[in-house]
C-alpha positions as a Python dict, from the first residue, in 0.01 Angstrom:
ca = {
    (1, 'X'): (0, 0, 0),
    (2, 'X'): (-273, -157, 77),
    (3, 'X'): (-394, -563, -14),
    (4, 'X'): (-689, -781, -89),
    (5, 'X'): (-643, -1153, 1),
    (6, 'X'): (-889, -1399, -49),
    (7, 'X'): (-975, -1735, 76),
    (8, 'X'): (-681, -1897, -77),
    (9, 'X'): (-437, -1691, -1),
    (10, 'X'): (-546, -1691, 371),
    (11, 'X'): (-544, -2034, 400),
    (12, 'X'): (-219, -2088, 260),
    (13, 'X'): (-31, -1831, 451),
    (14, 'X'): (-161, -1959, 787),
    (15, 'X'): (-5, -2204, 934),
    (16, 'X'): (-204, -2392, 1213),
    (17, 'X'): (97, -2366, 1454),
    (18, 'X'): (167, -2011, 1468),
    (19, 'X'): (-205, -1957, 1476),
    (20, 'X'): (-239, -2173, 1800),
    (21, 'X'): (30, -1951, 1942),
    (22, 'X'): (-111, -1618, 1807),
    (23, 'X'): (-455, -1732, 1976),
    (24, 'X'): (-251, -1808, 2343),
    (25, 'X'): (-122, -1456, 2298),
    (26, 'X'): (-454, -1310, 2190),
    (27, 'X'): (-642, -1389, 2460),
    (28, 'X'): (-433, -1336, 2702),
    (29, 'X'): (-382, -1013, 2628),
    (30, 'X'): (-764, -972, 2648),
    (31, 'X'): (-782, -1103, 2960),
    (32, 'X'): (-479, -848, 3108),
    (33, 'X'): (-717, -562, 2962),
    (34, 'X'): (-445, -520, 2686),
    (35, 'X'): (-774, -505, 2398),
    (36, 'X'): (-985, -247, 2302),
    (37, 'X'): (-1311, -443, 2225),
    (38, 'X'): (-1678, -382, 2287),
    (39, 'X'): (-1921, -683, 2233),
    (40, 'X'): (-1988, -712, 1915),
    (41, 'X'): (-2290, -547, 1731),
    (42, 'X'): (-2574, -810, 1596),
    (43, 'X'): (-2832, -729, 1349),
    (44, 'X'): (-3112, -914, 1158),
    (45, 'X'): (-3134, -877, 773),
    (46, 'X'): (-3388, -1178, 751),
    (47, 'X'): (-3563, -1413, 1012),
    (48, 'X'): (-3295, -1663, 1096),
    (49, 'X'): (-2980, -1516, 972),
    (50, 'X'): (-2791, -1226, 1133),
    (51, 'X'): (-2485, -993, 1039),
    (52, 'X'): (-2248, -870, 1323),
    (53, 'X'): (-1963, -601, 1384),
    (54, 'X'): (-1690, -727, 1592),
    (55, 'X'): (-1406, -431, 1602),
    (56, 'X'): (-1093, -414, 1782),
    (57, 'X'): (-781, -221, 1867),
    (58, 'X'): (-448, -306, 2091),
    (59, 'X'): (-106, -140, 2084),
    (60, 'X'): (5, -407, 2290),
    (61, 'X'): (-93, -634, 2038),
    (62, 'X'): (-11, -364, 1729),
    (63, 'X'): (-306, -425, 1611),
    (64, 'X'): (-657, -269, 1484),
    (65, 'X'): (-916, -374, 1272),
    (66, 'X'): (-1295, -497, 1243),
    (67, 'X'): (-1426, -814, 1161),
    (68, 'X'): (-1758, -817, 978),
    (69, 'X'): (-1985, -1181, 971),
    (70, 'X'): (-2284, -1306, 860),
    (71, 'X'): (-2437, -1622, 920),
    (72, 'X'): (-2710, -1764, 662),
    (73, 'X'): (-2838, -2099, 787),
    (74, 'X'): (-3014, -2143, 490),
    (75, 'X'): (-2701, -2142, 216),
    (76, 'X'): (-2621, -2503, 267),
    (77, 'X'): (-2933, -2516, 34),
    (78, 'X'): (-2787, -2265, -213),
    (79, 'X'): (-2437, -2449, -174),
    (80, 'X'): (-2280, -2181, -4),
    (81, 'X'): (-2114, -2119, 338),
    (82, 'X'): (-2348, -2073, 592),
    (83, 'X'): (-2086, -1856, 759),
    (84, 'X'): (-1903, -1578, 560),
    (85, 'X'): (-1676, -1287, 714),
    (86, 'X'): (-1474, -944, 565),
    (87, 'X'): (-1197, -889, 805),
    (88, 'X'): (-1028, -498, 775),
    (89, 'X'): (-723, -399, 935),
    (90, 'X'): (-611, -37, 988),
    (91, 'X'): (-208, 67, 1054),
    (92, 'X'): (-188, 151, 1476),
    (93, 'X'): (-1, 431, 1423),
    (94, 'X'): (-152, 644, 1101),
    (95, 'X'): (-496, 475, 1082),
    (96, 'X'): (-465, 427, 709),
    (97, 'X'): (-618, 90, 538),
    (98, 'X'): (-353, -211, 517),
    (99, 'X'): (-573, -476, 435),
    (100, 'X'): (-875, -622, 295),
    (101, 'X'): (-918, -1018, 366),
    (102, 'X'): (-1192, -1273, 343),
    (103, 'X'): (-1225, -1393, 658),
    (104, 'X'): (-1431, -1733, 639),
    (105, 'X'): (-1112, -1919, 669),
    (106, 'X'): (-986, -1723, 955),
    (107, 'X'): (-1325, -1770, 1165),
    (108, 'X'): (-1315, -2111, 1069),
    (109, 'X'): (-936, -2187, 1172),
    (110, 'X'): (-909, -1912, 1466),
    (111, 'X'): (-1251, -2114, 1663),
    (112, 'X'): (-1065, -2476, 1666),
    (113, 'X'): (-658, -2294, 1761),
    (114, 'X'): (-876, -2132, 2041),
    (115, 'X'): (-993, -2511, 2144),
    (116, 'X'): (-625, -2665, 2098),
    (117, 'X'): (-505, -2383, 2324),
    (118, 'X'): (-731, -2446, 2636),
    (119, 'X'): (-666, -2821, 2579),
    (120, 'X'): (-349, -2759, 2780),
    (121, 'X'): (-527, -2574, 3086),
    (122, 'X'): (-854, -2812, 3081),
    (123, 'X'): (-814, -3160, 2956),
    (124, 'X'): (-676, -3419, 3163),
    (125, 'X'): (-261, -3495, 3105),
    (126, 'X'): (-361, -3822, 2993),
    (127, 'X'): (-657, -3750, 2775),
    (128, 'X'): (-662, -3943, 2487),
    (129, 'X'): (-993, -3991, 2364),
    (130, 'X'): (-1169, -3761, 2174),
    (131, 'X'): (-1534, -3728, 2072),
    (132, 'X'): (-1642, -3505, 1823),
    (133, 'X'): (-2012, -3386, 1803),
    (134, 'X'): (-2104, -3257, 1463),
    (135, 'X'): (-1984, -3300, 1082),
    (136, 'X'): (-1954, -2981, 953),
    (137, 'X'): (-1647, -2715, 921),
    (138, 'X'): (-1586, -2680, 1269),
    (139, 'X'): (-1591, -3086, 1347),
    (140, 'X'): (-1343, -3071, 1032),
    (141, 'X'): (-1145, -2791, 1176),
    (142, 'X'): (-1123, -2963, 1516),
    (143, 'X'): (-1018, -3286, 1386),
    (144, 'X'): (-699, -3055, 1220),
    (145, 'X'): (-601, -2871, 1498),
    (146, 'X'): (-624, -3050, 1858),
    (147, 'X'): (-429, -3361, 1712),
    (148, 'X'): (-129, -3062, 1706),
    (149, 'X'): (-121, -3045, 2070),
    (150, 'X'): (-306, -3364, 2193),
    (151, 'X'): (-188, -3742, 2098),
    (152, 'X'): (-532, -3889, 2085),
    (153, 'X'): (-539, -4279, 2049),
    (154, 'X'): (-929, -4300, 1926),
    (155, 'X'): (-1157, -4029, 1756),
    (156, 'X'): (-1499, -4073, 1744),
    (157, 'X'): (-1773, -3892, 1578),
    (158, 'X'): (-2155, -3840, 1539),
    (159, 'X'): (-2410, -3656, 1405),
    (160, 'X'): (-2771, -3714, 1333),
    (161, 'X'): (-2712, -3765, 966),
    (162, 'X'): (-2554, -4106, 860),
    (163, 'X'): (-2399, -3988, 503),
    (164, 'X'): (-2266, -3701, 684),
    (165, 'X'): (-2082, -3874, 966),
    (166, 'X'): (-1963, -4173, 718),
    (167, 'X'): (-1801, -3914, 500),
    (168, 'X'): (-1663, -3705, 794),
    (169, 'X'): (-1453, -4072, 892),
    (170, 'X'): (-1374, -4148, 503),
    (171, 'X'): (-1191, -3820, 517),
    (172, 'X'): (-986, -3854, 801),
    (173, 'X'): (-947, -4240, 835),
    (174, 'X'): (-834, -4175, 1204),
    (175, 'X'): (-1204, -4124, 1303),
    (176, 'X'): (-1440, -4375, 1413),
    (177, 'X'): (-1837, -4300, 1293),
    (178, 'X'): (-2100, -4365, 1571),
    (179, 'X'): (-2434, -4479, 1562),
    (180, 'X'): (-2555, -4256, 1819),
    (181, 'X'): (-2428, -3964, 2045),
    (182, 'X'): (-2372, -4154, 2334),
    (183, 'X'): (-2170, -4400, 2176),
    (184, 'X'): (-1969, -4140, 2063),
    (185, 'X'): (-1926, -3948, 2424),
    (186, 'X'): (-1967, -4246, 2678),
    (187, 'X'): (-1583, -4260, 2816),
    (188, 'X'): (-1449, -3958, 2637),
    (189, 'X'): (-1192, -3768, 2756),
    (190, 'X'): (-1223, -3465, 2568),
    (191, 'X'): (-1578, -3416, 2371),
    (192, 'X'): (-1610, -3126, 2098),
    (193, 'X'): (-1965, -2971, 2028),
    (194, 'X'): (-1984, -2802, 1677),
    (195, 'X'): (-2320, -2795, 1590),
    (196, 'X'): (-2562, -2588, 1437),
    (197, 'X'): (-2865, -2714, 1708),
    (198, 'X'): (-3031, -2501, 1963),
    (199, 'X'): (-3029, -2727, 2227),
    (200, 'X'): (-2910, -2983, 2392),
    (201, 'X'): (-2710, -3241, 2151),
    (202, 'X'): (-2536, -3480, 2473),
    (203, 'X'): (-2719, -3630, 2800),
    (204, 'X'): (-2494, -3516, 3113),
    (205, 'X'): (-2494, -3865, 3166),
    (206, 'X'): (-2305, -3967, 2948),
    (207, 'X'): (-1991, -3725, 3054),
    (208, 'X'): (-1764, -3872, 3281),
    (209, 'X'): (-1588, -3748, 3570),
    (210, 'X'): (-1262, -3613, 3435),
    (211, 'X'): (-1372, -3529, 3096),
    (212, 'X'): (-1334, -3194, 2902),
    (213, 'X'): (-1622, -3104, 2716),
    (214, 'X'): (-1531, -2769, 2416),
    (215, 'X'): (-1912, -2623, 2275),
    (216, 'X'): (-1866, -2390, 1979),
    (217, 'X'): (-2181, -2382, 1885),
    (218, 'X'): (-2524, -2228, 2012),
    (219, 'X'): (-2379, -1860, 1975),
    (220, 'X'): (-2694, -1669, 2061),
    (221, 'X'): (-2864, -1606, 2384),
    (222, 'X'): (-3171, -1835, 2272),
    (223, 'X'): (-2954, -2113, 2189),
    (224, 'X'): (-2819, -2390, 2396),
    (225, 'X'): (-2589, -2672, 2301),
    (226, 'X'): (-2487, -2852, 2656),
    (227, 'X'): (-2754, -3034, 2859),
    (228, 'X'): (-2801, -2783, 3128),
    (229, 'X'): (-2760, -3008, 3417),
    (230, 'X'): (-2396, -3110, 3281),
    (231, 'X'): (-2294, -2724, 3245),
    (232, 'X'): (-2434, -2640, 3627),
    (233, 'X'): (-2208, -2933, 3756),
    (234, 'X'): (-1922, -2882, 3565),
    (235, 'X'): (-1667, -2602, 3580),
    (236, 'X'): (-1749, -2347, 3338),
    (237, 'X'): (-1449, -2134, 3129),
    (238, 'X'): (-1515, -1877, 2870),
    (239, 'X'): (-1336, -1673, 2646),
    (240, 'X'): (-1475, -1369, 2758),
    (241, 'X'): (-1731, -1316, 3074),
    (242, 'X'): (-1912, -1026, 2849),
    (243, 'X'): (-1946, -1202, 2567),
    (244, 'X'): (-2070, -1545, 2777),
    (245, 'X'): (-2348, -1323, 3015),
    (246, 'X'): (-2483, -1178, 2708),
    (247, 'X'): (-2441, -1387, 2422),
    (248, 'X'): (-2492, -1752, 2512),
    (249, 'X'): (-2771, -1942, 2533),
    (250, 'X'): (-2637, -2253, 2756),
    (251, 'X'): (-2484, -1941, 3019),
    (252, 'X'): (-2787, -1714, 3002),
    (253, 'X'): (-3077, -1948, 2971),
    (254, 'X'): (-2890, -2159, 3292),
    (255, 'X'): (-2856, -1806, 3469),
    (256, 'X'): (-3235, -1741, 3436),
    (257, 'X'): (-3376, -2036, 3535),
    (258, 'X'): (-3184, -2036, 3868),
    (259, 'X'): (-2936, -2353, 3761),
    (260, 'X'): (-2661, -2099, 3902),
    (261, 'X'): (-2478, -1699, 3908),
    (262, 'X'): (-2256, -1523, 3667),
    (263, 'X'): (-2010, -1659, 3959),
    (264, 'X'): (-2029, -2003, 3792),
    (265, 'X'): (-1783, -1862, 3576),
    (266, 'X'): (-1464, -1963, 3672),
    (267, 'X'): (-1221, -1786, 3421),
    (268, 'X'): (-1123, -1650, 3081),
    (269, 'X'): (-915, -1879, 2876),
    (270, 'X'): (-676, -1593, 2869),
    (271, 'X'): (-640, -1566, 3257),
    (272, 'X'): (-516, -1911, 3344),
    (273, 'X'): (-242, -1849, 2998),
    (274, 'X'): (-175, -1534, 3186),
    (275, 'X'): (-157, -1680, 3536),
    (276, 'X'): (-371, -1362, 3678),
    (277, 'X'): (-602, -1685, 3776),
    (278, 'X'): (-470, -1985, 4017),
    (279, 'X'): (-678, -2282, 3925),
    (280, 'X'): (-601, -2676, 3987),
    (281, 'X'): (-804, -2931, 3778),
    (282, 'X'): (-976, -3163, 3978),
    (283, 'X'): (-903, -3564, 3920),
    (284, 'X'): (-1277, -3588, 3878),
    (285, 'X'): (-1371, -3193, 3743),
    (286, 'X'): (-1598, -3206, 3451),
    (287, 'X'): (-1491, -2900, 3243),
    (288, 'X'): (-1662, -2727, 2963),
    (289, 'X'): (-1504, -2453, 2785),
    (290, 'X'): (-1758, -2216, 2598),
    (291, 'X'): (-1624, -1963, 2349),
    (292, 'X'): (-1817, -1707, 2155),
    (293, 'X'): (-1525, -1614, 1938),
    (294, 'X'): (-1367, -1256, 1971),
    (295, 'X'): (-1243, -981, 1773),
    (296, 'X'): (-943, -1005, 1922),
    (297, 'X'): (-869, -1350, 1771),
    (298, 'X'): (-947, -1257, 1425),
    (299, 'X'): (-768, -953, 1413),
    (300, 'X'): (-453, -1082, 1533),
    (301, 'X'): (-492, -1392, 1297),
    (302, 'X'): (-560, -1176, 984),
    (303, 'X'): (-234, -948, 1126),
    (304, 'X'): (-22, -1255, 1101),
    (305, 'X'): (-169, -1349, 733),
    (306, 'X'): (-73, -969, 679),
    (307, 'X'): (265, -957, 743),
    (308, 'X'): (341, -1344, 610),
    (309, 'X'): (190, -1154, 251),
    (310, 'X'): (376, -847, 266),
    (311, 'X'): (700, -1067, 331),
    (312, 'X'): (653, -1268, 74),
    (313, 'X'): (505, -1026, -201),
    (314, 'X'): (161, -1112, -225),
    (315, 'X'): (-158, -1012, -235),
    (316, 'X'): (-345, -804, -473),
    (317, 'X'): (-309, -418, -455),
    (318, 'X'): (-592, -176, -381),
    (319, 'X'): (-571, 154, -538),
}
């Protein structure tokens, strides 16, 4: 039998915990060459907005399935999600259809378990500041998931919009609104971009020595969200090395004007939660995680919302 789920039912079968773990598991399994998963396959319906095929499959992971995404920059305006997603998942074994989910949630929720699982491998043991760049669903997201791995004593925020900001602190009272980006980053142990900006949204000199920077935005190869001088100092993790030499702006942009090599790279996420990759953090490294998002992590997040529904009895039945 196979089962629609919509954004409600997602949400409410996935809990952030297990999702961190199912993310740690993810991608290191795509990092062991456990995943069957090309990059994924961008097109452009209209000037500015783009749709994208991101398919997957793993019998290590028991898994297969496709995740398909658009992204609209211009439905804030029609008060819709700028970022909307279909995820599909096959059965391994008989390739019949199991499931049909939205997958806005998912994208949303799977991006900020991702940034709560590198926290371990690239912020400092006693990080406890944390700056967040951005007001939107991924500064939201962020702001639920790294407090479930990281104690942080002060939260900060900014963006260039004062309403925004001032309602991104009345809704979690924990965070602190800033006047200005620097106010929000200067002495930050762990900064979060999530912004929609193609380029540069924080001065390099305003990181300090020590500090963990996570960018989620500036997905395209046109796009940059770090200040390129901070990402050719720093050392530089990814979630894939594929998806980072061919899909981001801050990697491929810093590549071509000479900044540094694809060797800047100094890992996948997944290889230091695998251990295939012996790496000490530095008392004074600067690192920057940049993740373009993967197939793999959807997949495996909309196979855990599967089998919660099928457990419990829900979802709607597609004949």
């Amino acid at each position: 039998m196979a089962i629609w789920l919509g954004e409600e039912e997602v949400r409410a079968l996935l809990a952030p915990d297990e999702l961190i773990s199912t993310m740690a598991s993810a991608l290191a399994a795509f990092s062991r060459g456990e995943v069957d998963q090309p990059l994924r396959t961008v097109l452009q319906p209209s000037r500015g907005s783009w749709f994208a095929s991101m398919p997957m499959a793993s019998s290590a992971l028991g898994a297969v399935g496709e995740k398909l995404v658009t992204v609209y920059p211009g439905n804030g305006a029609r008060n819709l999600p700028t970022h909307l997603a279909t995820i599909v998942l096959v059965d391994p074994d008989t390739g019949t259809l199991r499931a049909v989910m939205d997958g806005r949630y998912i994208t949303e929720a799977r991006t900020a378990a991702v940034s709560a699982v590198s926290l371990k491998y690239l912020a400092a043991a006693d990080a406890r500041t944390l700056a967040i760049i951005g007001s939107g669903v991924q500064a939201r997201s962020h702001l639920r998931f790294l407090p479930l791995v990281r104690g942080f004593d002060s939260i900060r925020c900014w963006s260039p919009r004062a309403q925004s900001r001032s309602k991104l602190a009345a809704e979690f009272p924990v965070v602190a609104a800033c006047d200005s980006g620097e106010e929000a980053t200067r002495d930050a142990d762990v900064i979060v971009l999530a912004t929609g900006s193609p380029s540069p949204v924080i001065d390099a000199a305003w990181v300090k020595p020590g500090a963990n920077v996570i960018s989620v935005g500036a997905c395209r190869p046109h796009e940059r969200e770090i200040d390129p001088n901070l990402l050719a100092s720093a050392k530089l993790f990814v979630d894939s090395r594929e998806s980072a030499l061919r899909e981001s702006g801050d990697v491929v942009l810093g590549i071509e004007e000479g900044r540094f090599d694809a060797n800047h790279i100094v890992a996948e996420i997944g290889e230091l939660i695998a251990g295939t990759v012996d790496w000490r953090r530095g008392i004074a490294d600067i690192t920057v995680l940049k993740p373009l998002g993967l197939a793999v992590e959807d997949v495996t997040a909309a196979d855990l919302v599967y089998r919660k529904a099928i457990g419990r009895g829900l979802g709607v039945e597609l004949r």
